[in-house]
C-alpha positions as CSV (number, residue, x, y, z in Angstrom):
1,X,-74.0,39.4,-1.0
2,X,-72.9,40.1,-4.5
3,X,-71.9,36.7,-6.4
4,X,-67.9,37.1,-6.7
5,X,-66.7,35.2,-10.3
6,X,-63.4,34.3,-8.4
7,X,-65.2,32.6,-5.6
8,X,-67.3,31.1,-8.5
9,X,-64.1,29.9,-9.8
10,X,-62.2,28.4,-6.3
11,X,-65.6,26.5,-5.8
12,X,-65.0,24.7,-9.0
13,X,-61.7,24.5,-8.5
14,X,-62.0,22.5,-5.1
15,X,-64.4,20.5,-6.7
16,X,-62.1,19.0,-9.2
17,X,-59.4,19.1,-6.3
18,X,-61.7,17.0,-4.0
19,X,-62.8,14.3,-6.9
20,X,-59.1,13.9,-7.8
21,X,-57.5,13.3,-5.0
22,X,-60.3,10.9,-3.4
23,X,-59.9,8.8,-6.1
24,X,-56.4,8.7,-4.7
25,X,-57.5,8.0,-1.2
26,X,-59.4,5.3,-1.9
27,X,-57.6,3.6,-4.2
28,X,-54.5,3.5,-1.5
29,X,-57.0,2.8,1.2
30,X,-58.5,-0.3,0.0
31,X,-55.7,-1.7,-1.7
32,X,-53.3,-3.5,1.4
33,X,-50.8,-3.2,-1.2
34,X,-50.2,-0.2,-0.6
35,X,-49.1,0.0,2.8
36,X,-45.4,1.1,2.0
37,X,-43.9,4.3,3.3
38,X,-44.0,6.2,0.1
39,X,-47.7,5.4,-0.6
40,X,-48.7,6.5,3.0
41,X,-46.9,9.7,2.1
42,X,-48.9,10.0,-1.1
43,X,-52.1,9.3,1.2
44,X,-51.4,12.1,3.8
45,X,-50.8,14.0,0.6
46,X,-53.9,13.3,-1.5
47,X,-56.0,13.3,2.2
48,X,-54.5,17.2,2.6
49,X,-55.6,17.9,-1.2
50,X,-59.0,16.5,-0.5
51,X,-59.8,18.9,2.7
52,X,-58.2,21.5,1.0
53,X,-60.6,20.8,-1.7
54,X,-63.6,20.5,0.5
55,X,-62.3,23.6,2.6
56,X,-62.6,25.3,-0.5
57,X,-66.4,24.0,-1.3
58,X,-67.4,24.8,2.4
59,X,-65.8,28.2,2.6
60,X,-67.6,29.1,-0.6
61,X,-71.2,28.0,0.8
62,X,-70.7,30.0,4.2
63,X,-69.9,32.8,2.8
64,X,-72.8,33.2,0.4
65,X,-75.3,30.7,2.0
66,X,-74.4,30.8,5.8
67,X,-73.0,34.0,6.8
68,X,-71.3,33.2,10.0
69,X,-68.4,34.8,12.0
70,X,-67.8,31.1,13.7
71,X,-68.4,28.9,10.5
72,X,-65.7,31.2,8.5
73,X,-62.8,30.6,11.2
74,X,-63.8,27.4,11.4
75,X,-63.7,27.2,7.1
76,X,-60.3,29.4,7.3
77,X,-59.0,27.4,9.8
78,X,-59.3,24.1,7.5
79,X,-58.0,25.8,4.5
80,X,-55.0,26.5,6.4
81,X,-54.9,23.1,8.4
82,X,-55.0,21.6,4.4
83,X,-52.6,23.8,2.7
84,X,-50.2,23.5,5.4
85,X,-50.7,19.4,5.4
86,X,-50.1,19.5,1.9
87,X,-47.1,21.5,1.4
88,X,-45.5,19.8,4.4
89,X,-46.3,16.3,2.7
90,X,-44.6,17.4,-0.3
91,X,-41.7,17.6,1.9
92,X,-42.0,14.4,3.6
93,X,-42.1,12.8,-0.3
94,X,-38.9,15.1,-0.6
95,X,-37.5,13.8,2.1
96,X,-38.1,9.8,1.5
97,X,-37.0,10.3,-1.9
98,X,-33.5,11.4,-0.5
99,X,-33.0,8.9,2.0
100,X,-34.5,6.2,0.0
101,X,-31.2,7.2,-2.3
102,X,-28.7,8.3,0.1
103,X,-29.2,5.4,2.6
104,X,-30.6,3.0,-0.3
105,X,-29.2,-0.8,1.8
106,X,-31.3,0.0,4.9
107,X,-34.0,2.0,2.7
108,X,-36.2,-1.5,3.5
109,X,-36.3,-1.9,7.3
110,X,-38.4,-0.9,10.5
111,X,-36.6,2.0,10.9
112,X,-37.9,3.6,7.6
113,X,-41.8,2.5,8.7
114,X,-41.0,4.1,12.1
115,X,-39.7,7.2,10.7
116,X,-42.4,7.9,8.4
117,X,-44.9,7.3,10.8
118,X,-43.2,10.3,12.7
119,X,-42.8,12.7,10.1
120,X,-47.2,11.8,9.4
121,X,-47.7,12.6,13.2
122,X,-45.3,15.8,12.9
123,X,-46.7,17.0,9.6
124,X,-50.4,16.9,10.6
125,X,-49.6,18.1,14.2
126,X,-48.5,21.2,13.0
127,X,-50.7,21.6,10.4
128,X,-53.3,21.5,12.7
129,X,-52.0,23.5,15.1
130,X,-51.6,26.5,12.3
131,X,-55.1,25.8,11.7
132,X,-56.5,26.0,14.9
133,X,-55.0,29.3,15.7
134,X,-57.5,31.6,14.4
135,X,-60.2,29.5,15.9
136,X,-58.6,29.8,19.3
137,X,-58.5,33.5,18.9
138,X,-55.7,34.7,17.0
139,X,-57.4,36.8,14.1
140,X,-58.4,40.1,13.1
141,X,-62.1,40.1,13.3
142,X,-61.9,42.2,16.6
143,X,-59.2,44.3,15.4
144,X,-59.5,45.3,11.4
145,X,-56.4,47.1,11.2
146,X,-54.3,43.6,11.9
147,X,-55.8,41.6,9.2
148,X,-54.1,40.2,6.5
149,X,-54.8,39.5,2.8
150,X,-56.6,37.0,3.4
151,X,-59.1,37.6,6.3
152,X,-59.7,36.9,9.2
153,X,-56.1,36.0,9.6
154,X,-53.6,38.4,11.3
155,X,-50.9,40.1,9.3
156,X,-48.3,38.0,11.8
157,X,-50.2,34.5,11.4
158,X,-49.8,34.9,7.3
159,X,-45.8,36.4,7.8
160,X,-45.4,33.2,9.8
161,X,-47.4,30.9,7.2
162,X,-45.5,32.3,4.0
163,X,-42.2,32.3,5.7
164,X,-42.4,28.5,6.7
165,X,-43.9,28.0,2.5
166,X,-40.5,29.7,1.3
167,X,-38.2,27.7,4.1
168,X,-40.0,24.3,2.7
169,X,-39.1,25.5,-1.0
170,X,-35.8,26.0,0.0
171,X,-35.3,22.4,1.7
172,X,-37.4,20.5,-1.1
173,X,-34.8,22.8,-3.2
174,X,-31.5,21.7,-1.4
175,X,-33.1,18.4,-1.6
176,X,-33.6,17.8,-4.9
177,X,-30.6,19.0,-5.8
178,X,-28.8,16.2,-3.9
179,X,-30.8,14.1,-5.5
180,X,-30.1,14.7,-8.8
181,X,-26.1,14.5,-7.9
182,X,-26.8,10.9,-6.4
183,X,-29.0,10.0,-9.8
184,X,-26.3,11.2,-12.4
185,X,-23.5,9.6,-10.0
186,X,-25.3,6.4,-10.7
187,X,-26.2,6.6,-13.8
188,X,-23.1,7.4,-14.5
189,X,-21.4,4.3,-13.3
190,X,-24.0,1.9,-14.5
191,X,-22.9,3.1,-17.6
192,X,-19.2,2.4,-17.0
193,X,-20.3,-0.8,-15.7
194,X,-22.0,-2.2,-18.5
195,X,-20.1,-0.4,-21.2
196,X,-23.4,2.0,-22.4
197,X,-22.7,4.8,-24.7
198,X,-22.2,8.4,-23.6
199,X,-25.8,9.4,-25.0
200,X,-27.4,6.7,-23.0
201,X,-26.4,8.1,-19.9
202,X,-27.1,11.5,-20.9
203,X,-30.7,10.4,-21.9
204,X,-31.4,9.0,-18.5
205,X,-30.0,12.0,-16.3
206,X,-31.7,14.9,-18.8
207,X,-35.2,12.5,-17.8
208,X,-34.5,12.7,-14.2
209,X,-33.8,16.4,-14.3
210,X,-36.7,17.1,-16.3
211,X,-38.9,14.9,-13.7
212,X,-37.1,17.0,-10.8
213,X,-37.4,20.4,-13.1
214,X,-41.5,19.5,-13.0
215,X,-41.9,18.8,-9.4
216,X,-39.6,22.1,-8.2
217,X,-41.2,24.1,-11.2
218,X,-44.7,23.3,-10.2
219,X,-44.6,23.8,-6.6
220,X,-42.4,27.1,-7.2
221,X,-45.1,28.7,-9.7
222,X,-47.8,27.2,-7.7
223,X,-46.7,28.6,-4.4
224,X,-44.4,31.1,-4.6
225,X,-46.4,33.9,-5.7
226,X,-49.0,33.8,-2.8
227,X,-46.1,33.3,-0.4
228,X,-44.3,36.3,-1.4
229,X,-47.6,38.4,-2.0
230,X,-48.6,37.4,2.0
231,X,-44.8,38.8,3.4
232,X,-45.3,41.9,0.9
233,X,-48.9,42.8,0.4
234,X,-51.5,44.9,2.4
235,X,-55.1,44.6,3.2
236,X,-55.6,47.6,1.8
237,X,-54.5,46.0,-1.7
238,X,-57.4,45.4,-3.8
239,X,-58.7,42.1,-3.5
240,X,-57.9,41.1,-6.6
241,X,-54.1,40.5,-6.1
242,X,-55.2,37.9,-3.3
243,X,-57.6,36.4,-6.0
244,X,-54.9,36.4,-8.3
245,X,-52.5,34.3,-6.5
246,X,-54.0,32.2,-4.2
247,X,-56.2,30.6,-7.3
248,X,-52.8,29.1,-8.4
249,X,-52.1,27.8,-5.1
250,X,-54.7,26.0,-5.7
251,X,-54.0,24.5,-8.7
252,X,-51.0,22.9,-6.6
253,X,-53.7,20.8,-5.1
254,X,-55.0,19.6,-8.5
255,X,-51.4,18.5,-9.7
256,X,-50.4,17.0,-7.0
257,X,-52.5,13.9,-7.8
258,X,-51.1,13.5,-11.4
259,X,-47.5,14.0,-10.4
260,X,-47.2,11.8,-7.9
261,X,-50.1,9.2,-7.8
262,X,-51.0,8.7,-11.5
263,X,-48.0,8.7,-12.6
264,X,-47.3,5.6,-10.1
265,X,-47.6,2.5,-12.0
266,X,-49.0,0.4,-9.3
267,X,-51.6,3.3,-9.2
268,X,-52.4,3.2,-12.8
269,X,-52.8,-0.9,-12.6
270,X,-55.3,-0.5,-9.7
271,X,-57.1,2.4,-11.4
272,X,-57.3,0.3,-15.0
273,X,-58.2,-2.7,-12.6
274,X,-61.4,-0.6,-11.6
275,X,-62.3,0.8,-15.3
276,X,-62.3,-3.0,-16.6
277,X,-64.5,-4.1,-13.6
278,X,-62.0,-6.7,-12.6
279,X,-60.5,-4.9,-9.0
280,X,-59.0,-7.0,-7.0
281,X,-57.2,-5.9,-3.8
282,X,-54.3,-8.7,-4.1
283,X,-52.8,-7.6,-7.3
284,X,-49.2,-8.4,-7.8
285,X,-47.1,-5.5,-7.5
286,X,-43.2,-4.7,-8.2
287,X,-41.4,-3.8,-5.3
288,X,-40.3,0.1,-6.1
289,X,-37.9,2.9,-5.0
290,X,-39.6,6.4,-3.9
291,X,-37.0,7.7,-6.5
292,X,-38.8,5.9,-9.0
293,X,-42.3,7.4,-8.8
């Protein structure tokens, strides 16, 4: 089999996917700090990135060093078990971001452990039961005229993948849009409150919209291409246009890690705790708000 540059290029790409986000892992794994809501959300997000990144490594070796039927739906089948974990984990973040505005006095109870514990056992349930679906039988390898883009999935299993991608955009979307209403609402009367200027309070709602801006602008450019590519596009298209926008999918996975872990400043103390040699699992930390991160 002929080397492919843009396999070539998803290899290295789930490399550097897989070494980011299991620094992420087990950083928040052996630190017992971090066994808040938000940083298990951050876990189940960085664990996602990781197989995704490893699905990537293993798909890539298959193909050109195992040829197999079975070992490719079992590699597809993780891809899509990964992907799907990790989009729906953005959600969750999305999610715990809102409430931990919205219902901020009972933000710190049982009731917010409980809940995210659910939305973990709902996000990786489905996950893997999208991923266990061509492995079970539903794909195309019987049936060549029903395959999608991306083989050996079914023209129907890729409709039903991108159409849940665009209706978690459009949640995350409605979302963050609340979001930033609640942020300039009380930014705005902080300012009242304590008599700050005007341009004080415009600084600190344009820096929340740029931090929402980033997050919505680089899941949309990420995702949205390869979404709307898998509702419109053929197998007959060359493969190229698959190439083309399921690399930056990928790249999703490779941010993810920097927008929402190392930019955590818990995270960065743990991380420079472990550069200077000095870790220690029982560093102080300051109690924050998943709005914060």
């Amino acid at each position: 089999l002929a080397l492919n540059p843009w396999d070539v290029v998803l290899c290295i790409s789930g490399t550097i996917i897989s070494c980011e986000n299991a620094i992420v892992v087990v950083v928040i794994f052996y630190t017992p700090a971090f066994r808040a809501p938000m940083f298990l959300l951050i876990g189940s997000l960085a664990t996602a990135d990781l197989l995704a990144g490893l699905g990537l490594i293993l798909h890539f070796a298959f193909v050109y060093f195992v040829p197999s039927e079975a070992v490719s739906l079992l590699t597809v089948g993780l891809l899509v078990t990964s992907f799907t974990a990790s989009v729906s984990s953005l959600l969750t973040i999305t999610i715990d971001r809102y409430l931990s505005l919205y219902s901020a006095l009972t933000y710190y109870s049982e009731r917010t452990v409980t809940r995210t514990y659910i939305m973990l056992i709902l996000t990786w349930g489905a996950s893997i039961c999208y991923g266990l679906l061509p492995v079970m039988g539903w794909n195309c390898l019987k049936e060549p005229s029903a395959c999608s883009i991306v083989k050996p999935l079914t023209k129907s299993h890729l409709i039903i993948l991108s159409v849940s991608f665009l209706a978690v955009f459009a949640v995350m979307l409605q979302l963050y849009v609340q979001i930033c209403r609640i942020v300039c609402r009380h930014a705005h009367q902080i300012a009242v409150q304590r008599h700050f200027l005007a341009s004080s309070h415009d600084v600190t709602t344009r820096k929340g919209i740029a931090t929402l801006a980033v997050i919505l602008g680089t899941f949309a450019s990420c995702w949205l291409p390869f979404a709307v590519y898998g509702l419109l596009g053929d197998d007959s298209y060359p493969a190229l246009y698959t190439y083309a926008t399921l690399l930056p999918a990928t790249y999703n996975s490779m941010l993810n890690p920097v927008i929402y872990a190392f930019r955590n400043q818990e995270i960065q103390k743990v991380l420079w705790a472990v550069c200077c040699g000095c870790f220690s699992s029982t560093l102080p930390f300051r109690s924050r708000s998943p709005s914060d991160v």
